[in-house]
C-alpha positions as CSV (number, residue, x, y, z in Angstrom):
1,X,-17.9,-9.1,41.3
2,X,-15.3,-11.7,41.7
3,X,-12.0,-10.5,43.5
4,X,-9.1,-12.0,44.2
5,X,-6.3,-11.4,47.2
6,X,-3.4,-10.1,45.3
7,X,-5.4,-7.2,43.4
8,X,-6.8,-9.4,40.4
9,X,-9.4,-8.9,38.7
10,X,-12.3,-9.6,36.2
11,X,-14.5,-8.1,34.2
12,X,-17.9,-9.7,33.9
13,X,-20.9,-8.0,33.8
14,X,-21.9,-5.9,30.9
15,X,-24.4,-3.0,32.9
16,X,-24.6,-2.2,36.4
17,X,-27.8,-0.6,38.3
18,X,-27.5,2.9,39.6
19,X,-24.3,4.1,37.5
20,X,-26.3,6.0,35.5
21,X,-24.9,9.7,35.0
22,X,-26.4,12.5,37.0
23,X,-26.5,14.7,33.9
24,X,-28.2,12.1,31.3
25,X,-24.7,11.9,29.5
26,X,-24.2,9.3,27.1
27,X,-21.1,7.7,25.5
28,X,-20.3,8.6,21.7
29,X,-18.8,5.6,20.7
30,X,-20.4,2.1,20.7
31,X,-19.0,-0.7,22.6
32,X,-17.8,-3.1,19.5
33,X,-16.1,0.2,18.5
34,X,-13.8,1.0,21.2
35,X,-10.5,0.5,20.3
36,X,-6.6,0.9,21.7
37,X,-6.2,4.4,19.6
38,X,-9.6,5.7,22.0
39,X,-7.7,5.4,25.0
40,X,-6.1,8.7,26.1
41,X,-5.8,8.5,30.1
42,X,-5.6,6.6,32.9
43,X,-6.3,7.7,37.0
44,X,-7.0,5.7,40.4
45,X,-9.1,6.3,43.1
46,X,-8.5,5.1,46.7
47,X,-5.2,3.5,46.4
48,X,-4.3,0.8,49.1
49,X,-1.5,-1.3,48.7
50,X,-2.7,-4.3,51.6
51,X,-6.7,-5.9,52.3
52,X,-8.0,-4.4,55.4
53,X,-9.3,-6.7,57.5
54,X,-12.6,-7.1,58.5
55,X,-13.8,-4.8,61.4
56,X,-14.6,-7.2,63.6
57,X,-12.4,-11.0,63.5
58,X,-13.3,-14.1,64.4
59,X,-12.4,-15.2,67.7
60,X,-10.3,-18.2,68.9
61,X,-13.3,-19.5,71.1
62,X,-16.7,-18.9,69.3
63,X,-20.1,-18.9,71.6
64,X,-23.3,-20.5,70.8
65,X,-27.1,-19.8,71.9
66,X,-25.8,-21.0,75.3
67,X,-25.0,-18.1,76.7
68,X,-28.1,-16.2,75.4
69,X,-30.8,-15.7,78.2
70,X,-33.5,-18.0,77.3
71,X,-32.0,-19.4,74.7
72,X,-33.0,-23.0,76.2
73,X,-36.0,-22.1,77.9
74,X,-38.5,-23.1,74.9
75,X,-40.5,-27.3,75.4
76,X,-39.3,-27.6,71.8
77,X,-35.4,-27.2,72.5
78,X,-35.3,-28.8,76.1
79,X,-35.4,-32.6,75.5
80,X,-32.9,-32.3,72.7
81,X,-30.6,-30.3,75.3
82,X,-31.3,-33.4,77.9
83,X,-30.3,-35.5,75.3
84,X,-26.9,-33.9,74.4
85,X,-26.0,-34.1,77.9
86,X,-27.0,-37.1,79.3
87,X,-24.8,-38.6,76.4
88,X,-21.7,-37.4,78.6
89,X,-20.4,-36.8,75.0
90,X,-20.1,-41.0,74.1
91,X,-22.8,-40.5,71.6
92,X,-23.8,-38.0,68.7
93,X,-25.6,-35.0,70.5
94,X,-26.4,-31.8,68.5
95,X,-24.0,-30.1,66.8
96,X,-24.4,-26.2,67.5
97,X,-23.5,-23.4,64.9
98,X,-21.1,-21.2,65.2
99,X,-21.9,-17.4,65.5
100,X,-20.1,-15.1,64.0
101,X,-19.3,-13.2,67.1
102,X,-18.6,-14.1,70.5
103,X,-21.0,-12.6,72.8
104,X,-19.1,-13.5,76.1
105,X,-15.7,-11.5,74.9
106,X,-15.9,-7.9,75.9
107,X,-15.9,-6.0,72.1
108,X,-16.1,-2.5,72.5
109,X,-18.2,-0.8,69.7
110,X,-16.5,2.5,69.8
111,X,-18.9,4.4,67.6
112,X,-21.7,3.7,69.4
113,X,-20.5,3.6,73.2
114,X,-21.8,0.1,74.0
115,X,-19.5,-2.1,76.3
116,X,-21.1,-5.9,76.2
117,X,-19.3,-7.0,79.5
118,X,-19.3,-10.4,80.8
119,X,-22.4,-12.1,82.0
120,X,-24.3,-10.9,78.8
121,X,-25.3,-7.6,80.3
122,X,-24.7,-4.3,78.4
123,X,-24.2,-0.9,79.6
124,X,-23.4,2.1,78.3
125,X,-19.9,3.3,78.8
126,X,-19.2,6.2,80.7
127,X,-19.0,9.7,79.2
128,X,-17.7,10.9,82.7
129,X,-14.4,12.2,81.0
130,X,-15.5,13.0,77.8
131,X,-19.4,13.9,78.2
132,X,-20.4,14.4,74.6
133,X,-18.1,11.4,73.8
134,X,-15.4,13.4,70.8
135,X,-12.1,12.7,70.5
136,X,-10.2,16.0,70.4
137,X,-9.4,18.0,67.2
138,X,-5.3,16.9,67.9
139,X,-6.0,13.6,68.5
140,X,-8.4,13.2,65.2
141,X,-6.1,15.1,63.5
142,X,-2.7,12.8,64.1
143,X,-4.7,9.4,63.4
144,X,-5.9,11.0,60.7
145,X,-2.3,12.1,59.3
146,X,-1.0,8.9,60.7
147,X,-3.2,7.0,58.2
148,X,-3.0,9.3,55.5
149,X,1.1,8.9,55.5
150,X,0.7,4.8,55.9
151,X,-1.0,4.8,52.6
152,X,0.3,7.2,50.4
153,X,3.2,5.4,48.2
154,X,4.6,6.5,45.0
155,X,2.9,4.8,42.0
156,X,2.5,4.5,38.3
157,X,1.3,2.3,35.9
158,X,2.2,0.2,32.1
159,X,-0.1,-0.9,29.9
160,X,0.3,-4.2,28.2
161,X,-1.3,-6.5,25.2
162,X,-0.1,-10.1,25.3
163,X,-2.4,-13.5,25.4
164,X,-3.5,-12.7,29.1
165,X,-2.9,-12.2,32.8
166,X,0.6,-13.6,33.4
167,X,1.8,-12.8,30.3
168,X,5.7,-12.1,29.4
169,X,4.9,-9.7,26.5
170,X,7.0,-6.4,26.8
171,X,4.5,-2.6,27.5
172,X,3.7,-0.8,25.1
173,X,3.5,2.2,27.3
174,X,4.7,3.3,30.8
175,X,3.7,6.1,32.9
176,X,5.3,8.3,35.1
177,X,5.8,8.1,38.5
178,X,3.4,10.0,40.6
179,X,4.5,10.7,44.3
180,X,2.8,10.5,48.1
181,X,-0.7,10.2,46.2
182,X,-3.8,8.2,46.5
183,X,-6.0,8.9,44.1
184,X,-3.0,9.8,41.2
185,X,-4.1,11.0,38.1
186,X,-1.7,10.5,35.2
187,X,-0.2,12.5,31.8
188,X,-2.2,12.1,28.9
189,X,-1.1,9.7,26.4
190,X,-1.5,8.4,22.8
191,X,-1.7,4.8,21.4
192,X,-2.4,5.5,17.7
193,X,1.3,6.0,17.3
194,X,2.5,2.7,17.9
195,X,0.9,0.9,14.8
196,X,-2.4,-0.8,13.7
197,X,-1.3,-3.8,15.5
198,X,-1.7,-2.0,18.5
199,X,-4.4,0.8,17.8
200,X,-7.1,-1.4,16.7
201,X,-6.7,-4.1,19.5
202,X,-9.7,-4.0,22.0
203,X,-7.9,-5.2,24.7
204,X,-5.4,-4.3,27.1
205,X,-3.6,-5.0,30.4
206,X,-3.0,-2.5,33.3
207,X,-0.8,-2.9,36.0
208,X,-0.3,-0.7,38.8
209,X,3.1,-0.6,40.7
210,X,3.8,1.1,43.9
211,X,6.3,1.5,46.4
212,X,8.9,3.6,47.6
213,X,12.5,4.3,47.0
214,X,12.3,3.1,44.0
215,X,11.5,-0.5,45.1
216,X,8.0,-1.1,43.2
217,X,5.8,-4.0,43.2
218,X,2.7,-5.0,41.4
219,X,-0.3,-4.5,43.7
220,X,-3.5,-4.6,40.5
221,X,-3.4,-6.9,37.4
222,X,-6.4,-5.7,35.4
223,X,-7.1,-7.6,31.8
224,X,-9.9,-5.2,30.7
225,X,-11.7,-5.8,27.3
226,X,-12.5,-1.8,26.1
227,X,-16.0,-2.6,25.0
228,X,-17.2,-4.1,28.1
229,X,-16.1,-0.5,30.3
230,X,-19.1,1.3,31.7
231,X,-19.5,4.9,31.1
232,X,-19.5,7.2,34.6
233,X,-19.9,10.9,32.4
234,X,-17.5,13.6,30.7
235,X,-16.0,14.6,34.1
236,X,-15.3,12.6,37.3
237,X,-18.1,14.0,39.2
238,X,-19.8,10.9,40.0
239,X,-22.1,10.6,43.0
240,X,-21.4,6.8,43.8
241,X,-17.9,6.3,46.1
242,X,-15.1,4.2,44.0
243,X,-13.8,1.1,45.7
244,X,-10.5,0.6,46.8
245,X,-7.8,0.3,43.9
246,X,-10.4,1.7,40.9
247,X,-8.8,2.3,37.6
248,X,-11.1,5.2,35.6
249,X,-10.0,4.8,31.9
250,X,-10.7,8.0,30.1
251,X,-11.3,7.8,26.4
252,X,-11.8,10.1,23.4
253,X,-15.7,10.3,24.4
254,X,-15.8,10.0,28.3
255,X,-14.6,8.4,31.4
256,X,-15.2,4.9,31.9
257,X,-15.1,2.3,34.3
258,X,-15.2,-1.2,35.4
259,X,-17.5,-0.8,38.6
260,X,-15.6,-4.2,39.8
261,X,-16.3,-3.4,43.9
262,X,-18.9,-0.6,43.7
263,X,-21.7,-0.9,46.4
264,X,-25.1,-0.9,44.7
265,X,-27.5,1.0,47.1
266,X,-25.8,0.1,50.5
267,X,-28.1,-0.2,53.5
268,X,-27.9,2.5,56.2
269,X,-27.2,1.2,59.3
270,X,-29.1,3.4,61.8
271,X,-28.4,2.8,65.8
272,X,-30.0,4.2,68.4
273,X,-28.5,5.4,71.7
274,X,-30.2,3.7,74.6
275,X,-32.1,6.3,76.9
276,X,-30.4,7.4,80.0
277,X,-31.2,4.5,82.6
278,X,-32.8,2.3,80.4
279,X,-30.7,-1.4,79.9
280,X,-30.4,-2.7,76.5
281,X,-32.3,-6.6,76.1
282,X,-30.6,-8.9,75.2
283,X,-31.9,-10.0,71.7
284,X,-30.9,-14.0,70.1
285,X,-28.8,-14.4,66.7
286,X,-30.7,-17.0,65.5
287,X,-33.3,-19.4,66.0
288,X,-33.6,-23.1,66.6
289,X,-35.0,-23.9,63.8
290,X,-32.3,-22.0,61.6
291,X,-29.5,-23.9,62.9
292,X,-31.2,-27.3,62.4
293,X,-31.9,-26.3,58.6
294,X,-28.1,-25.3,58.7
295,X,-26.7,-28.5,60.5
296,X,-28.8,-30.8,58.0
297,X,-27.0,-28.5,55.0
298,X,-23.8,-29.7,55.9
299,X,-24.6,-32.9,55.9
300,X,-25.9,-32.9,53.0
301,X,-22.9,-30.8,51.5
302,X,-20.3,-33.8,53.3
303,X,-22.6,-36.3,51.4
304,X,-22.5,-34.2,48.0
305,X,-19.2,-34.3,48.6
306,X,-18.5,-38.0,49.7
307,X,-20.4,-38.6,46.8
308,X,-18.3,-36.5,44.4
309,X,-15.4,-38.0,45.5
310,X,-16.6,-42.2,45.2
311,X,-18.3,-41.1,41.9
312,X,-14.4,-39.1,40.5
313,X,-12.3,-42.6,42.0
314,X,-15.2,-45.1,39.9
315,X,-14.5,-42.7,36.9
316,X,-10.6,-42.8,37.8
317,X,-10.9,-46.4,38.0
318,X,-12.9,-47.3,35.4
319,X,-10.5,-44.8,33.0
320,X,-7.7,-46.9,34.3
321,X,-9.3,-50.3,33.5
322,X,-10.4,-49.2,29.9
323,X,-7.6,-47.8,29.2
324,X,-6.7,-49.9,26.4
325,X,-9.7,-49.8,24.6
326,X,-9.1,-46.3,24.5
327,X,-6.4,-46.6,23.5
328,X,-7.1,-48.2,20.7
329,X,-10.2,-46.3,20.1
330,X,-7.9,-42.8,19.8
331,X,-5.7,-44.8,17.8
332,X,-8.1,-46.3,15.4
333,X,-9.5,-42.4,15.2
334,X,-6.0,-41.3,14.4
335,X,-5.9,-43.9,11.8
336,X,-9.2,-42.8,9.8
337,X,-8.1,-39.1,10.0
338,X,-4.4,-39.5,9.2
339,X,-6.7,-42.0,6.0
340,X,-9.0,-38.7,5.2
341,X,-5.7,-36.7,5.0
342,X,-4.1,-39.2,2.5
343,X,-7.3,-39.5,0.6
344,X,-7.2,-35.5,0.5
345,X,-2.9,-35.4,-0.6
346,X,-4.2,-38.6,-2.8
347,X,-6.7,-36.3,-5.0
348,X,-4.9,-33.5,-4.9
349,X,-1.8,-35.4,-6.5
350,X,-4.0,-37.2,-9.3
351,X,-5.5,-33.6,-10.1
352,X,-1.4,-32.7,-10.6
353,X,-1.0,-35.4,-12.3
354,X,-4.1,-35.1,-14.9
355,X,-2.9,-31.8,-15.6
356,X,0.6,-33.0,-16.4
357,X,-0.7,-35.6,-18.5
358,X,-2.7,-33.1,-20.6
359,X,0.2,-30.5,-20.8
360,X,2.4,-33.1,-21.6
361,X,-0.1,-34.2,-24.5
362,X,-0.3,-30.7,-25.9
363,X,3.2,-30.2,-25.9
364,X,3.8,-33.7,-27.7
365,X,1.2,-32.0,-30.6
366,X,2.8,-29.0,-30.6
367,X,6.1,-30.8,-31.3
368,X,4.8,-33.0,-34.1
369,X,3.3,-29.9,-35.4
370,X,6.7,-28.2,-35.5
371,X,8.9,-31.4,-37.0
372,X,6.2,-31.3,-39.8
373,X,6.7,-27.2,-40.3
374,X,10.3,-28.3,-40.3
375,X,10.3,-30.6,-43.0
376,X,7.9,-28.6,-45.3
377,X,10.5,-25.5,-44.6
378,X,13.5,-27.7,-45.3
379,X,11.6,-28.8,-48.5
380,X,10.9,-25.4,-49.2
381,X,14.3,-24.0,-48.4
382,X,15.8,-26.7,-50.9
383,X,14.0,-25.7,-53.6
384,X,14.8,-22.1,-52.9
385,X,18.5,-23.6,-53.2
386,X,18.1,-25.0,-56.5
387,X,15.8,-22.5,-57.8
388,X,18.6,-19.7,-57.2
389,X,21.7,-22.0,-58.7
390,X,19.4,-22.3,-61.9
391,X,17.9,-18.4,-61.3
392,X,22.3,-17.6,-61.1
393,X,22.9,-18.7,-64.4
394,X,20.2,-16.4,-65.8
395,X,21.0,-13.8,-64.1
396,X,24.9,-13.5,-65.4
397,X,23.4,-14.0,-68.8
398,X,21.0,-11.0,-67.8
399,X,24.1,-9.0,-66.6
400,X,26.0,-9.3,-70.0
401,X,22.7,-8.1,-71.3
402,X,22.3,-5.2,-69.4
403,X,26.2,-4.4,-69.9
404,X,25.8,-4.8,-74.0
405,X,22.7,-2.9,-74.0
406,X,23.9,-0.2,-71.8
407,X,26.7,0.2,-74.0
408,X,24.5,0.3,-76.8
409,X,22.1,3.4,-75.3
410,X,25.4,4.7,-74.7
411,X,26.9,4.6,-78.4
412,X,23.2,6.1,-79.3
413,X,23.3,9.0,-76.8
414,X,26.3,10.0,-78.4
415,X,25.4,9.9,-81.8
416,X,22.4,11.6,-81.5
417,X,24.0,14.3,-79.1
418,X,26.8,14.3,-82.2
419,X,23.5,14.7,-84.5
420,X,22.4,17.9,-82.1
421,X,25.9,19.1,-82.1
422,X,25.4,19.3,-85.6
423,X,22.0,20.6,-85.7
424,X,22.6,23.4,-83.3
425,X,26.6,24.2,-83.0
426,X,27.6,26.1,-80.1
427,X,30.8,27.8,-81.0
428,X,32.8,30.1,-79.1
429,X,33.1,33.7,-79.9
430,X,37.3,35.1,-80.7
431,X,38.5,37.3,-78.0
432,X,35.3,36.9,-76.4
433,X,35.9,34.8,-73.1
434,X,32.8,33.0,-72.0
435,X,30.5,34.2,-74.7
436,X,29.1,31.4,-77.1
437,X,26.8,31.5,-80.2
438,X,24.1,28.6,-80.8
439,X,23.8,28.7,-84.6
440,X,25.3,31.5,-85.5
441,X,23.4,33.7,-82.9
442,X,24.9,35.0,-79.7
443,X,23.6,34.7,-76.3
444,X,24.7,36.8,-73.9
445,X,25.3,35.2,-70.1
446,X,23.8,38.2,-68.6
447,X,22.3,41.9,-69.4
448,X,19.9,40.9,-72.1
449,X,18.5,43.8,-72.9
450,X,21.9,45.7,-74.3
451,X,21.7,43.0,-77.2
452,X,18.9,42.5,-79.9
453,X,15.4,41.4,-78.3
454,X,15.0,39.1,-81.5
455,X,18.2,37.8,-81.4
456,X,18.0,36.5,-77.7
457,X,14.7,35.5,-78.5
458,X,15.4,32.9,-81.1
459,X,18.8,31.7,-79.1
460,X,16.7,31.0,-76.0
461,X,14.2,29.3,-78.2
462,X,17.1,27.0,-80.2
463,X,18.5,26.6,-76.0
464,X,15.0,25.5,-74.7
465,X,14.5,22.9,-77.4
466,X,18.2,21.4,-77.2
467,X,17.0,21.1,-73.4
468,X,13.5,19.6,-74.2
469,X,15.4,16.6,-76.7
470,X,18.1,16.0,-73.9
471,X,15.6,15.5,-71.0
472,X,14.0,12.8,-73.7
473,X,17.3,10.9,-74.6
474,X,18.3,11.5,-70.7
475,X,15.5,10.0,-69.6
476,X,15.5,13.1,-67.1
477,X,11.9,14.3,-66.1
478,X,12.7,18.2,-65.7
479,X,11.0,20.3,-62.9
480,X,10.2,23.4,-65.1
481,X,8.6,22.0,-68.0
482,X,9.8,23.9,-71.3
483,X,7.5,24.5,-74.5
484,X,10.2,25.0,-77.7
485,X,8.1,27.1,-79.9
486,X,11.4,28.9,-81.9
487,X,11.6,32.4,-81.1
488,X,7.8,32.1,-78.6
489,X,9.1,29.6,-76.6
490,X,8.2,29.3,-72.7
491,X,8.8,27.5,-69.4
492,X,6.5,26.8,-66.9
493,X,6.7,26.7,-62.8
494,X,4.7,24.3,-61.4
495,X,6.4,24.0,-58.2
496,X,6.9,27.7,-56.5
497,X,4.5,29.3,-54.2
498,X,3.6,32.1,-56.2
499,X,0.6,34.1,-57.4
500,X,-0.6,34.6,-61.1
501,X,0.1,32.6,-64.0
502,X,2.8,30.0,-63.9
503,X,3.7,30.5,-67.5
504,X,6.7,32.5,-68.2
505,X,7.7,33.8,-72.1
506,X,11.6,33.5,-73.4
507,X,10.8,36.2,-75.6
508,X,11.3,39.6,-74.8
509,X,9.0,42.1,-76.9
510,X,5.2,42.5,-75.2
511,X,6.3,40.8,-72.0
512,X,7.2,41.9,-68.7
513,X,11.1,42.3,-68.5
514,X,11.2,40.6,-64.7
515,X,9.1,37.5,-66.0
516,X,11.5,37.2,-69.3
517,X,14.6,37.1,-66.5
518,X,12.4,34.3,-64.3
519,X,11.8,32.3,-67.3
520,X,16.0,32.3,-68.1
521,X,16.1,31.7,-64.2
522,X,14.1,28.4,-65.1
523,X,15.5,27.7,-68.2
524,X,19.3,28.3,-66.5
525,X,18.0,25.7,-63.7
526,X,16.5,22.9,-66.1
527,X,20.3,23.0,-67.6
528,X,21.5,22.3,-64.4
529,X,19.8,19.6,-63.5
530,X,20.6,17.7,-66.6
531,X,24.6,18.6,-65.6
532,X,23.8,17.4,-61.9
533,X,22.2,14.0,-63.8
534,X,25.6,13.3,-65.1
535,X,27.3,13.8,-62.2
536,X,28.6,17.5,-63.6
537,X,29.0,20.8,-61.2
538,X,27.8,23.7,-62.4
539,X,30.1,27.3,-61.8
540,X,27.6,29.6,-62.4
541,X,24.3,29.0,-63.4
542,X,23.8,32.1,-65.7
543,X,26.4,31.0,-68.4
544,X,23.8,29.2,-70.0
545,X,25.6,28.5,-73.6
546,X,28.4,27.4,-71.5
547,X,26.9,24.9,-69.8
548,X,25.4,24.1,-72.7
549,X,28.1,22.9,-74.8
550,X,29.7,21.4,-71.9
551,X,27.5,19.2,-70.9
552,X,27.4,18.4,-74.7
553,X,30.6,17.7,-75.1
554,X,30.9,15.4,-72.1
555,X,28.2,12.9,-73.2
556,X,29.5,12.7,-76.3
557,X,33.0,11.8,-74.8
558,X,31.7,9.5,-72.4
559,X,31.4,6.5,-75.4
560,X,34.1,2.9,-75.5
561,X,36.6,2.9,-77.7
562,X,35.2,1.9,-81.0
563,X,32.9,4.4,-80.8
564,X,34.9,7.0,-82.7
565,X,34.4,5.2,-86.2
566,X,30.3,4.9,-85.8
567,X,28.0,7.4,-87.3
568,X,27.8,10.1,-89.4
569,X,29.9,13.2,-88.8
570,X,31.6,11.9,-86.1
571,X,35.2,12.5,-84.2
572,X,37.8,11.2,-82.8
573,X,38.3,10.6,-78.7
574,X,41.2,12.1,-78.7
575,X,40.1,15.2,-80.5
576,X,36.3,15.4,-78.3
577,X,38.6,15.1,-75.2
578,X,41.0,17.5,-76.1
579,X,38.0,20.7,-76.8
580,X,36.4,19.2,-73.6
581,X,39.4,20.6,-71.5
582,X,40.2,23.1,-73.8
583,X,36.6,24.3,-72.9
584,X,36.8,23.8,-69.5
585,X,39.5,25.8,-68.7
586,X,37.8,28.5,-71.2
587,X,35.0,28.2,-68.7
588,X,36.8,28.8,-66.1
589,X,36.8,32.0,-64.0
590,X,40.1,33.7,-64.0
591,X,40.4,32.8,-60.3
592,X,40.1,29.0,-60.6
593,X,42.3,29.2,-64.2
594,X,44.9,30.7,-62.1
């Protein structure tokens, strides 16, 4: 995995051999699924805030196969060696490799006990002091403290979605600060809160800080993509070592990982102590013929380069010398698409425009349409105009006609109500207040059976068919219709809820008294509504000659002023007005008279 020196990295491979979990675990959620609202905790593991160097450094002075034993005894090597130095370095000799450690410098490889002194010859060191070669428990124990202490640092971490490494966006979220700790493991937390824009991202940013006393800076820039994380198990018991500076993601399914530095199946390096006695050989690094195929590399890498580098100055050069007809050629290219785009605006507008032209069409009918509905409705309305100035003339003439001829049904209501008068008189009774006779024969307002049944009879029948005529001449449609058969009259209810027969007799003898007293009921309320038809109130409904001969005697007052002189039998105004109060206050109750 590619690593860089200030902590960044990568993510770049998509499965990696041997992380495969111990327990035959596997993750829940699929890798396109893993999203920001997944994403519940973050921990390290070996937390360093500097690159160790490399256990063994390269020296200022680097020794070639010269100072191995043998190393130029082979016929093969021997004339090229004579060659390099009877050149006495004037000419090109061969160029020897560089070995990665220098043989003749004393190193000390302190977990074996070998000492390569100079000379090439190795020895043992001596265990004289310290004969199974230990340090002591104190000693161990302070280096170990002493390192412990130089790396533990207080830490935390923020989390961040921008456009990438680098960038200026604000975190979303920042952790607390976990103290003296190198593998830290941090509070849960919960991204689903801070909106869709952030829960359903599938990337994120991590960066670790450390320090102390409160002086922090960044030691790992991660830019992770959630769906290419690697999962380790439900637990962090994983049997392969982190690297320095891991970051285990744990999500709603699992822990995960990037497995950035992991070693894959590391080779053990197994040394053997020399026997007691016994002088380690000498062994070579390399070979001739390794170092040849190495020198002819380089040159050919210093060619590939020399190469690159002519081949990028023609390309320079010849950019430099055409750069006019590129010029014109991105010019000429800019011309044809800024012509497409015009063409494009160009069709677009015409489109506009045909659209305009047919609205503008339609709306030019429509308004012909309307000026021709306009002049049919002026048309229209001015013969309206002269139809009503000819229609007025009628209609005044109409008017007189209706006033003549309702002065005429007038003049005839009262002569035949003059003729009824006649025909049945209703005269008052002396000394009897309220009490009236209808040809000769008294009708009493109320308690009708004290007086004689055939008397009332007939009265009631002359009363029902003075009503029946007036509801004729009237033009009043009554609500109890009335049958005037003399002395057998009846009156009939066609309107009441009520069971039986709607007929009801104005006769007393062989009828049912409380029927007899419904049918003056009905007889007392068709009376009443040929009073309320001439705009007449009623004082009490039972005096039923009463209201009678009122009602009588106001239509036949109600006449214009040469009607006194027409007819047969007939009165003056002055004297039909003057028995029309004179009745009216007979009428009267003794409360409203006083």
């Amino acid at each position: 995995m590619p690593s860089d020196s200030d902590g960044l990295r990568t993510l770049d491979v998509d499965f990696v051999p041997g992380t495969e979990t111990t327990s035959g675990e596997r993750p829940l959620l699929l890798s396109s699924g893993r999203k920001l609202r997944h994403l519940t905790g973050i921990a390290l593991r070996n937390l360093t805030t500097s690159l160790h160097k490399a256990q063994f450094t390269r020296s200022a002075r680097s020794s070639d196969d010269d100072v191995l034993a043998g190393a130029w005894k082979s016929a093969g090597k021997l004339p090229v060696h004579a060659e390099g130095s009877t050149s006495g370095g004037t000419g090109r000799g061969l160029i020897h490799a560089k070995s990665e450690v220098d043989l003749t410098k004393a190193d000390v490889d302190v977990d074996v006990g070998i000492d390569v002194r100079p000379g090439g010859r190795l020895r043992r060191q001596s265990v004289r002091g310290n004969p199974l070669g230990l340090e002591s428990s104190m000693t161990k124990q302070k280096r170990l403290e002493d390192a412990a202490s130089g790396r533990m640092v207080d830490v935390f971490f923020s989390l961040h979605v921008g456009s990438g490494i680098g960038s200026g966006e604000d975190p979303i979220y920042i952790s607390e600060v976990v103290s003296k700790s190198m593998n830290p493991n941090f509070q849960s937390f919960e991204l689903s809160r801070s909106g869709p824009h952030i829960s359903r991202l599938g990337k994120i940013t991590v960066k670790i800080w450390a320090g102390a006393q409160e002086q922090f800076r960044l030691i790992v820039e991660l830019n992770v993509a959630l769906s290419e994380l690697q999962f380790i198990g439900k637990n962090l018991n994983f049997r392969h070592p982190f690297p320095t500076n891991s970051i285990i993601f744990f999500l709603s399914d699992g822990i995960y990982t990037t497995f950035m530095d992991m070693p894959f199946s590391p080779p053990a390096l197994h040394m053997e102590l020399p026997i007691r006695g016994h002088a380690l050989s000498a062994s070579p690094t390399t070979s001739y013929d390794a170092i040849m195929k190495l020198n002819n590399l380089e040159d050919c890498v210093q060619d590939a380069q020399q190469t690159s580098t002519k081949v990028s100055n023609q390309i320079n050069a010849t950019l430099e010398r055409e750069t006019g007809s590129i010029t014109l050629l991105r010019e000429v290219s800019q011309a044809q698409e800024a012509l497409k785009t015009l063409r494009g605006y160009l069709a677009s507008e015409e489109k506009r425009l045909g659209a305009a032209v047919t609205k503008r069409e339609s709306l030019q009918q429509s308004l012909r349409v309307r000026r021709e509905a306009m002049v049919a409705g002026r048309k229209a309305q001015q013969t309206g105009e002269n139809y009503l100035k000819e229609a007025a003339v009628g209609l005044a003439r109409c008017r007189r006609d209706l006033a003549e001829t309702k002065k005429g049904i007038e003049a005839q209501r009262r002569r035949i109500v003059e003729d009824l008068q006649t025909v049945y008189p209703v005269e008052p009774i002396p000394n009897h207040p309220l009490t009236f006779t209808i040809r000769s024969l008294p009708l009493p307002n109320t308690h009708h059976e004290e007086a004689d049944a055939d008397t009332v009879s007939a009265a009631l029948g002359y009363v029902a068919h003075v009503a029946y005529l007036l509801s004729f001449y009237l033009g009043t449609c009554l609500r109890y219709p009335l049958q005037p058969l003399c002395s057998s009259s009846f009156v009939r209810d066609p309107i009441s809820v009520i069971a039986g027969a709607r007929t009801f007799p104005l006769w007393v003898k062989g009828s049912v008294y409380f029927r007899f007293e419904y049918a003056i009921f009905l007889l007392n309320k068709d009376l009443e509504q040929l009073m309320s038809s001439q705009g007449l109130w009623v004082v009490d409904i039972r005096h039923t000659l009463p209201n009678l001969k009122y009602l009588l005697l106001f239509i036949s007052s109600n006449t214009s002023n040469n009607s006194s002189g027409s007819g047969s039998g007939g009165r003056g105004e002055a004297g039909t007005n003057q028995t029309l109060v004179t009745l009216h206050k007979t009428t009267q109750p003794a409360a409203l008279r006083d």
